[in-house]
C-alpha positions as CSV (number, residue, x, y, z in Angstrom):
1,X,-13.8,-60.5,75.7
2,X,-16.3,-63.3,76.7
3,X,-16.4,-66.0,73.9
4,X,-20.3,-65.2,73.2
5,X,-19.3,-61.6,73.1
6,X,-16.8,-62.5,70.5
7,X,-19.4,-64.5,68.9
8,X,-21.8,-61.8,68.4
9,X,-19.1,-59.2,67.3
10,X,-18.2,-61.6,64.1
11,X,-21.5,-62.5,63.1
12,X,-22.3,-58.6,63.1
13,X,-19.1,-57.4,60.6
14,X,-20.0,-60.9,58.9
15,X,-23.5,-59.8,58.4
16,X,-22.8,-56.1,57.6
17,X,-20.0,-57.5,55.1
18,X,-23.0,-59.3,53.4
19,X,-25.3,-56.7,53.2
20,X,-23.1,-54.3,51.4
21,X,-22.0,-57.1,49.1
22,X,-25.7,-57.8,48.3
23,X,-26.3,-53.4,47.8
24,X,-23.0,-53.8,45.8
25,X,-24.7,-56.8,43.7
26,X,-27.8,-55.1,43.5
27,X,-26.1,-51.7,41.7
28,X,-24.6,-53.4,39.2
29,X,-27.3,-55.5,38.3
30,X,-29.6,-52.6,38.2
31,X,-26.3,-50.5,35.6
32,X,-26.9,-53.6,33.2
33,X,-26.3,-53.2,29.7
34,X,-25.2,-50.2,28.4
35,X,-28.1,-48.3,26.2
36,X,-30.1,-50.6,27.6
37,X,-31.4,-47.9,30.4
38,X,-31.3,-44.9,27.6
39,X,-33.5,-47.3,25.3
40,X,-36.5,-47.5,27.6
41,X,-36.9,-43.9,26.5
42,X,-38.0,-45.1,23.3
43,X,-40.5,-47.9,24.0
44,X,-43.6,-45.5,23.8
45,X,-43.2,-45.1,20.2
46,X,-41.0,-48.3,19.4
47,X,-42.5,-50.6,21.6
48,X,-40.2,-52.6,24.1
49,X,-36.8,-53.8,22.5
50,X,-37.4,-51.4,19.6
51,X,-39.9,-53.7,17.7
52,X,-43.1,-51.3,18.2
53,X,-46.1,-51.6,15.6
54,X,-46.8,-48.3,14.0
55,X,-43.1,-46.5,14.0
56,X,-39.9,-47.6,12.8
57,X,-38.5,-50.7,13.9
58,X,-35.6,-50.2,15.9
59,X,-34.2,-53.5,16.8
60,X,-32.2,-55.4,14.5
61,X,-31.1,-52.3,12.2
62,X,-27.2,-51.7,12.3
63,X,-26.1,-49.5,14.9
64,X,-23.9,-47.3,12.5
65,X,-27.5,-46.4,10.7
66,X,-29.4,-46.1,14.0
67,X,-26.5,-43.8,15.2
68,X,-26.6,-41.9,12.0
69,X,-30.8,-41.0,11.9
70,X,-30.1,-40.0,15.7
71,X,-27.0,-37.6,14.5
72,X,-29.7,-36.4,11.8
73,X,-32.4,-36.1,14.3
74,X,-29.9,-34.2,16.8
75,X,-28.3,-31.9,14.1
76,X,-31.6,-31.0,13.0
77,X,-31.1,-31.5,9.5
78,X,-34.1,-34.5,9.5
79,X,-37.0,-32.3,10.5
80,X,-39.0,-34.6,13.3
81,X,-39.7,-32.4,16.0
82,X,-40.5,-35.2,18.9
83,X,-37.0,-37.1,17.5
84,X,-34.8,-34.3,17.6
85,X,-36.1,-33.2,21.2
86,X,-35.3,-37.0,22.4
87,X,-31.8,-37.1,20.3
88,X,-30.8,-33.6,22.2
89,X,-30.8,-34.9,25.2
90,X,-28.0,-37.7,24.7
91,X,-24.0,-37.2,24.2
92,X,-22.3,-38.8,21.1
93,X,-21.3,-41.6,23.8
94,X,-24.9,-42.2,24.5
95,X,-26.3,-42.4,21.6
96,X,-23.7,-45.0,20.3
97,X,-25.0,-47.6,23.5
98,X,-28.1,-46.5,22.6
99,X,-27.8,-47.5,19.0
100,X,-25.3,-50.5,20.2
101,X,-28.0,-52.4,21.8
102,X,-30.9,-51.8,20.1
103,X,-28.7,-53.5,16.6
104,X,-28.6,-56.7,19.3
105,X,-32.2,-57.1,19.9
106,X,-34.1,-59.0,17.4
C-alpha cells in the first residue's frame, strides 16, 4: 500500500477510535449521579435541588426519612394524591437514589 494510503487509513481508525471514545464520554457524563436524573421529576413543586419555596424542602433531610414519606406516599397510607401518583412510578431501588441525593444537596 502507498505510504499516503497508509497515512490516510490510520488517521481514519484514529479518528473513528476518537469519536466513539468522545460518544462513550458523552453517555456517562449524561448517566451522572444516581437520583440525580429521577429528582428532576420533582423540581416543579420542590424547586431545583429540592429547596423549592412553597412545598417541603427536600434537600438536606436524611435519606432514610425522605425514603420513608415516599414508601408512605407509594403504599398509600399518606393520602396525597399528586405524591402517591409520582412515588408509583419508582422501584424500591429508585426511590433510595432518589432519596440518596436529594439528603446531599444543601
Amino acid at each position: 500500500m502507498p505510504p499516503l494510503r497508509m497515512l490516510l487509513r490510520a488517521a481514519v481508525i484514529g479518528g473513528l477510535a476518537g469519536t466513539l471514545s468522545l460518544f462513550n464520554g458523552a453517555a456517562q457524563a449524561q448517566v451522572g449521579t444516581p437520583g440525580r436524573l429521577l429528582a428532576s421529576n420533582c423540581f416543579q413543586c420542590h424547586g431545583t435541588n429540592g429547596k423549592g419555596p412553597g412545598f417541603d424542602r427536600l434537600a438536606g433531610q436524611s435519606a432514610n426519612s425522605i425514603y420513608s414519606d415516599l414508601k408512605e406516599f407509594q403504599s398509600g397510607e399518606e393520602s396525597n394524591g399528586i405524591m402517591a401518583r409520582h412515588a408509583l412510578g419508582y422501584t424500591d431501588a429508585q426511590l433510595r437514589e432518589l432519596a440518596n441525593w436529594l439528603a446531599t444537596q444543601r
